[in-house]
Every structure is written in structure tokens, then in C-alpha cells.
C-alpha positions in Angstrom: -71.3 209.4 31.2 -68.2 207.1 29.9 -68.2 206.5 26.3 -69.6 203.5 24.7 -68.2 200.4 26.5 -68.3 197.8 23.6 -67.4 197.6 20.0 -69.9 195.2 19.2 -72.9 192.7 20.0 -72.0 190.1 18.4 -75.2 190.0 16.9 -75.4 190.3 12.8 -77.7 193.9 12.0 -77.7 194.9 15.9 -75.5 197.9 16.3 -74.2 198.9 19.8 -76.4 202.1 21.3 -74.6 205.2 21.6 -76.8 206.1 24.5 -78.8 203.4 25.7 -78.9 204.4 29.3 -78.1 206.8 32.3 -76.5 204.3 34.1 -72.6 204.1 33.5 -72.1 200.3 33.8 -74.3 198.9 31.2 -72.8 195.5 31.9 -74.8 195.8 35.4 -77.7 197.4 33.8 -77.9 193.9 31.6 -77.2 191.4 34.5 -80.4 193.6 36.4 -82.8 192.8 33.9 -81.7 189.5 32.3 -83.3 189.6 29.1 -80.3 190.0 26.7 -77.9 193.2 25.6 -79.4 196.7 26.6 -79.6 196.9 22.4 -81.7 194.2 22.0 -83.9 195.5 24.9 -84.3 199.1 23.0 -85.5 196.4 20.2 -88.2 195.0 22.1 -89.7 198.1 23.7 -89.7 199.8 20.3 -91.8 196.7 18.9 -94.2 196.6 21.9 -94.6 200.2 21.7 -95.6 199.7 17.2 -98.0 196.8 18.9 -99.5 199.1 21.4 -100.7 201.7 18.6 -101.4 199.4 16.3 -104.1 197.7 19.3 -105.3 201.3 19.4 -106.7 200.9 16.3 -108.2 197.2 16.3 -109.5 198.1 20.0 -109.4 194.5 21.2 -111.2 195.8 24.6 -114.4 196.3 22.8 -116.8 193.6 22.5 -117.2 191.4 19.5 -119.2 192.6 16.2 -120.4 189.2 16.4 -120.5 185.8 18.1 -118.3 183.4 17.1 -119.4 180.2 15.9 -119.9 177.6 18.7 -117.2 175.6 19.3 -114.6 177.0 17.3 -112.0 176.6 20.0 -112.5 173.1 20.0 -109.8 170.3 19.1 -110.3 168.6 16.8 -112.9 170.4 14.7 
């Protein structure tokens, strides 16, 4: 695998990955996906990864400990 491609994101406190993917051409790794620099994509799997265990432990899928008063999705209250 080549070396690492870019010096920089030119994004303050986002280092550039040492290894952020198998594929040689990151630049067409980027243009593939269209969400941003591979760096700030390693940023956003690591955060939904923390979200998924933290939902592990509020368990969202189970059903409610108790109704919620009527109409409280309502505009305006």
C-alpha cells in the first residue's frame, strides 16, 4: 500500500489517517462515497458505533414504562 497521500485536511484537530483504507487511491475512495475526507468518515462511524452501545443500554425497542401524556406531540401546547 503507498504511503500516506496528503499532508493535511485542512480541517483544525482532524489529523490525516495513517491507514484509513485497503484501497490505494483514497482520493477515489472519497469521490465513491461523497460524504467528506475518509478521516472525517472514520469520525462518524466511530460516533455511531459509541451511539449504538450506548442504545444497548437505554433499549429504545422495548415498550414504554409508561404512557405518555395525551397530546404531548401537539403544537402548540
Amino acid at each position: 500500500m503507498a504511503g500516506v497521500l496528503k499532508k493535511t485536511t485542512y480541517l483544525t484537530g482532524l489529523a490525516v489517517a495513517k491507514n484509513p483504507h485497503h484501497e490505494e487511491d483514497i482520493g477515489t475512495l472519497e469521490n465513491k462515497i461523497g460524504c467528506g475526507q475518509v478521516e472525517e468518515l472514520i469520525i462518524q462511524a466511530e460516533n455511531e458505533l459509541l451511539l449504538t452501545r450506548k442504545m444497548l443500554g437505554w433499549k429504545p425497542w422495548e415498550p414504554l414504562v409508561q404512557e405518555p401524556p395525551p397530546n404531548q406531540w401537539k403544537w402548540p401546547m
